[in-house]
C-alpha positions in Angstrom: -54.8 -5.3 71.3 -54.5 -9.5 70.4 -57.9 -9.1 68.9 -56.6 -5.9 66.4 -53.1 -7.9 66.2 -55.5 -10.9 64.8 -57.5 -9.1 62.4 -54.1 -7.2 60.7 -52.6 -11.0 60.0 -55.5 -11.9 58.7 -55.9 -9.4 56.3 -52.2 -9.6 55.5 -53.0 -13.6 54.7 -56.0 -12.7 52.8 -53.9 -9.7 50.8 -51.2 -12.5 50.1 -53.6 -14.8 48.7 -55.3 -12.7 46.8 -51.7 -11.3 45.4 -51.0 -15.0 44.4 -53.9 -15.7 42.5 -53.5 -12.4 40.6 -50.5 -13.2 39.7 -51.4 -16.6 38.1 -54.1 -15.0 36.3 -51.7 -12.6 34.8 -49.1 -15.9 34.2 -51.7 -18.1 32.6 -52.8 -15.0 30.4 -49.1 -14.2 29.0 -48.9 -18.1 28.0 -52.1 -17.9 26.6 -51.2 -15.2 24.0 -47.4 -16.2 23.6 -49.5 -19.5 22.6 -51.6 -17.9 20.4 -48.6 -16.0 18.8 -46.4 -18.9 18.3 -43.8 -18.2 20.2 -40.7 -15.4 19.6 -38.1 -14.9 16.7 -35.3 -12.9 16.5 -34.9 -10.8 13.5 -32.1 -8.5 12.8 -32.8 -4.3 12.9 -30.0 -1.4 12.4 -27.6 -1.0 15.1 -27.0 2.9 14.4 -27.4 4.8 11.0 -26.0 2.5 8.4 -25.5 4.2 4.8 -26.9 2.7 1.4 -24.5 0.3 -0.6 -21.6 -0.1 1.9 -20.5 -2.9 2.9 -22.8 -4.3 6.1 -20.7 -4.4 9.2 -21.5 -7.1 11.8 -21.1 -3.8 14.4 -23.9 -1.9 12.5 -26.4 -4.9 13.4 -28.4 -6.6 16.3 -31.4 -8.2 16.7 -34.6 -8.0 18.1 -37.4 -10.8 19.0 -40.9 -10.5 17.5 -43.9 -12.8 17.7 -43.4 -16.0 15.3 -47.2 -14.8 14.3 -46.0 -11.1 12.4 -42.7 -13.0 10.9 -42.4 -13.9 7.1 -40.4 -14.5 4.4 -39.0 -10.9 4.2 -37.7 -10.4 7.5 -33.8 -11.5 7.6 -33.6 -14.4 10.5 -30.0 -15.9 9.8 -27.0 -13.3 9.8 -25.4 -15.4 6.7 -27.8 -13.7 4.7 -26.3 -10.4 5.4 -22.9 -11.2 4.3 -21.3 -9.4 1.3 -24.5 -7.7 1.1 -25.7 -3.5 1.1 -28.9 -1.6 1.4 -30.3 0.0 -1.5 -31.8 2.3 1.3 -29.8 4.1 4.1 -31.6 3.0 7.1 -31.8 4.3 11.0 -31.0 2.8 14.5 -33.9 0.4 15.2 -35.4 -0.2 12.1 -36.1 -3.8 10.3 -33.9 -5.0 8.2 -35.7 -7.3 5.0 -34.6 -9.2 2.2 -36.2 -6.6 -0.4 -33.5 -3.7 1.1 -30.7 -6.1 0.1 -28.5 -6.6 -2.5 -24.8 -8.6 -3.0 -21.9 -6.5 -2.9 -20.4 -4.9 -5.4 -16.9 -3.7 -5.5 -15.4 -2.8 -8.8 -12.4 -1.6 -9.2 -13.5 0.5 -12.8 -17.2 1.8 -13.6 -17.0 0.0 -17.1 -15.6 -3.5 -15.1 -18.2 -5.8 -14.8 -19.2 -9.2 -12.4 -18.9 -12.2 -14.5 -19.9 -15.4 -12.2 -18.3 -18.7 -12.8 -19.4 -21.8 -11.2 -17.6 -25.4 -11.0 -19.4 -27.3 -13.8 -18.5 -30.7 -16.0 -16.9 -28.0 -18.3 -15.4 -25.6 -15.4 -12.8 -26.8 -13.4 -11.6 -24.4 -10.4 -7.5 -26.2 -9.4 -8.0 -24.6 -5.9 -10.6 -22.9 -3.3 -10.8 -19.2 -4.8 -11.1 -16.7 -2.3 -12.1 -13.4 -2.4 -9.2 -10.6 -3.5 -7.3 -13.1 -5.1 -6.5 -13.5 -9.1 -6.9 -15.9 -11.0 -5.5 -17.1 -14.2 -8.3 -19.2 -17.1 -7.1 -21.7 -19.2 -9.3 -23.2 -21.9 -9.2 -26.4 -23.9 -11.4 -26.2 -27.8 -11.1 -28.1 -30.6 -10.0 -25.5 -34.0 -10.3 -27.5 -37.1 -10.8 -30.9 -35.4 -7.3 -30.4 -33.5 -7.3 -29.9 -30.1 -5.6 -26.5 -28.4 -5.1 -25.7 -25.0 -4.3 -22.0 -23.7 -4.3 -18.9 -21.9 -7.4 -16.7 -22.1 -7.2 -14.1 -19.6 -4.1 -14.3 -17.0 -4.5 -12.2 -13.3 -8.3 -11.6 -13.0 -9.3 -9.9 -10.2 -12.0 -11.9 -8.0 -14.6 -9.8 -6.1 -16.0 -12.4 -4.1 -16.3 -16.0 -3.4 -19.3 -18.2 -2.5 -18.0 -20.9 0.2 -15.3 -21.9 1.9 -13.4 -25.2 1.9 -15.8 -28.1 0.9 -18.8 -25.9 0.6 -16.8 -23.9 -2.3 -19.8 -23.0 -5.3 -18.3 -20.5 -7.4 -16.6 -17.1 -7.5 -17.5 -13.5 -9.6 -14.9 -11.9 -11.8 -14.2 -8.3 -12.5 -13.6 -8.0 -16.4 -13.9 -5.4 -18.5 -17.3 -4.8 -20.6 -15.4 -5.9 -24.1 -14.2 -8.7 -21.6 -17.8 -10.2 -20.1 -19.0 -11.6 -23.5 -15.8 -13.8 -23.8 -15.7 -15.3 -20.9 -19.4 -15.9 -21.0 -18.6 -17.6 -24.3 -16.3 -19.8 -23.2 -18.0 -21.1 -20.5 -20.8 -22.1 -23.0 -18.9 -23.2 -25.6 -15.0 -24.3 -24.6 -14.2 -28.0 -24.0 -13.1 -27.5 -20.8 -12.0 -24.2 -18.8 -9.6 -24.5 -15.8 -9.3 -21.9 -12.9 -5.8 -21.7 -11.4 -5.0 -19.7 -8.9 -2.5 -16.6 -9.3 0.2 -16.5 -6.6 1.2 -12.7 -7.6 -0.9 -10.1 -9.9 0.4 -7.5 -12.0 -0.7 -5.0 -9.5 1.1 -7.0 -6.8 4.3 -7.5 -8.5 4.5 -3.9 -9.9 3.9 -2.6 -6.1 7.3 -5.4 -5.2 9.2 -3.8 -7.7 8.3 -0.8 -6.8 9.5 -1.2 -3.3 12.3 -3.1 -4.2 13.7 0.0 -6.3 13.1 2.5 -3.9 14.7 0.4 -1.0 17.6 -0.2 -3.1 18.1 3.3 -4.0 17.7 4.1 -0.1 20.2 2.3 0.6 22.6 3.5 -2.2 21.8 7.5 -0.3 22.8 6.1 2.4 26.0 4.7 1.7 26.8 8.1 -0.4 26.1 10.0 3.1 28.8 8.1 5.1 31.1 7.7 2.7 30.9 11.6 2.8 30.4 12.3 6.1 34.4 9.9 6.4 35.7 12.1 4.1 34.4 15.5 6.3 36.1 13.5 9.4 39.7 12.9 7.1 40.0 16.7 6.2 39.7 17.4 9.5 
């Protein structure tokens, strides 16, 4: 019985040695080839079906880690470089995302409006950070017959989107019309100086105050008419 006892821990040291040295083999060989790969990157891949030139949601992407050894320049690394942007092609849960499928944003209001970019410049002055959604109003400065002239050139254009924030502002894109897009690329060529200001209210904005502020006045106005009739009901009686 001690002798069988003996033998059985024996083979149950030999069987955990053995167990160990297997499983440093298999160790050292994962290091080996996550050396020879370089290491992991995460890349980002469809989280669900997203459609072709919508807007990407950060809920319709995650990421996935590949060998640093099958990366390159196509895959998409940083989510900043998915902002504002769409797929040219729909794609499905779990496939890879790359630079080639994307394009920026595009959000006109018209078919025949157009994306005119303007960028701070010696001749461009923007008064404030732009932001996208907001209007602005352009002001430029020429010289007409060797006398200088300052004024309005376009007053409550729509901006579709900004690049940067804050300090890190670069520039914004317009929406003008097509007979629009070849003036304002004019004058940022040729004026002395253009200056950006920013619109508090557009003409869309103030007609929808208006708007409001008629039909809340005239609510009021029903109102009144109803009690002053419903007083006279309670007189008669």
């Amino acid at each position: 019985m001690l002798e069988s006892k003996k033998r059985a821990g024996i083979f149950l040291i030999l069987s955990f040695l053995l167990a160990s040295v297997a499983g440093n083999l298999v160790l050292q060989k994962v290091r080996d080839l996550n050396a020879e790969l370089g290491g992991m990157t995460k890349i980002y891949v469809a989280k669900g079906d997203i459609p072709a030139r919508t807007l990407i949601k950060e809920s319709q992407i995650t990421t996935m880690e590949i060998p640093n050894k099958f990366v390159n320049k196509a895959h998409v690394t940083k989510k900043d470089e998915l902002v504002n942007m769409v797929l040219v092609v729909p794609l499905s849960n779990g496939e890879i995302i790359t630079k080639n499928m994307l394009k920026p944003f595009s959000n006109l209001r018209k078919e025949n409006n157009r994306l005119v970019a303007m960028y701070p410049s010696e001749k461009v002055q923007f008064d404030q950070v732009i932001e996208a959604l907001d209007r602005v109003d352009i002001i430029v400065s020429t010289k007409i017959n060797g006398k200088p002239k300052t004024e309005i050139f376009m007053r409550d254009v729509p901006v579709a989107y900004a690049q940067g924030t804050g300090d890190k502002f670069a520039g914004v894109a317009l929406e003008v019309s097509m007979e629009d897009a070849p003036k304002l690329i004019h004058i940022q060529n040729y004026a002395d100086k253009v200056r950006v200001l920013k619109a508090n209210v557009g003409k869309d904005d103030s007609a929808d105050l208006t708007n409001e502020s008629q039909e809340s006045t005239e609510k009021k106005a029903a109102e009144q008419a109803a009690v002053k009739k419903q007083s006279m009901r309670i007189k008669h009686r």
